[in-house]
C-alpha angles and dihedrals in degrees: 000000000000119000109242102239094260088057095049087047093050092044089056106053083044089058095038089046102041115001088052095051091046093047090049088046080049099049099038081054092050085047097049093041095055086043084058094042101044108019133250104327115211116275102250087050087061097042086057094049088053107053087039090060087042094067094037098074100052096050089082103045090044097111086044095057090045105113108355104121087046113099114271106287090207102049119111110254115266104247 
């Protein structure tokens, strides 16, 4: 079933404004815990890892971003 482009529009602030800050909080952790586990790993590896985990997140949500900054497809014209 398709969003409605509302929905789409109100799914994407409540992932910008609360899913983005908890993966970053998740990933900074991972980060920190392998770091503990492992030791200090060299600067360009975790470069790598971050950018990687910056694209990550947004693979999912990809279908629900399409769009959304576009004009209401569903609104009436403007005479």
């Amino acid at each position: 079933m398709a969003l409605s482009y509302r929905a789409r529009r109100i799914w994407t602030y409540l992932i910008l404004l609360v899913g983005l800050p908890v993966y970053v909080v998740a990933a900074v952790s991972l980060i920190n815990w392998i770091e503990g586990e492992y030791g200090r790993a060299p600067v360009w590896l975790q470069l790598i890892v971050y950018v990687a985990l910056g694209f990550l997140w947004a693979l999912p949500f990809r279908s629900v971003f399409r769009g959304v900054a576009r004009d209401d497809p569903d609104r009436p014209p403007r005479p």
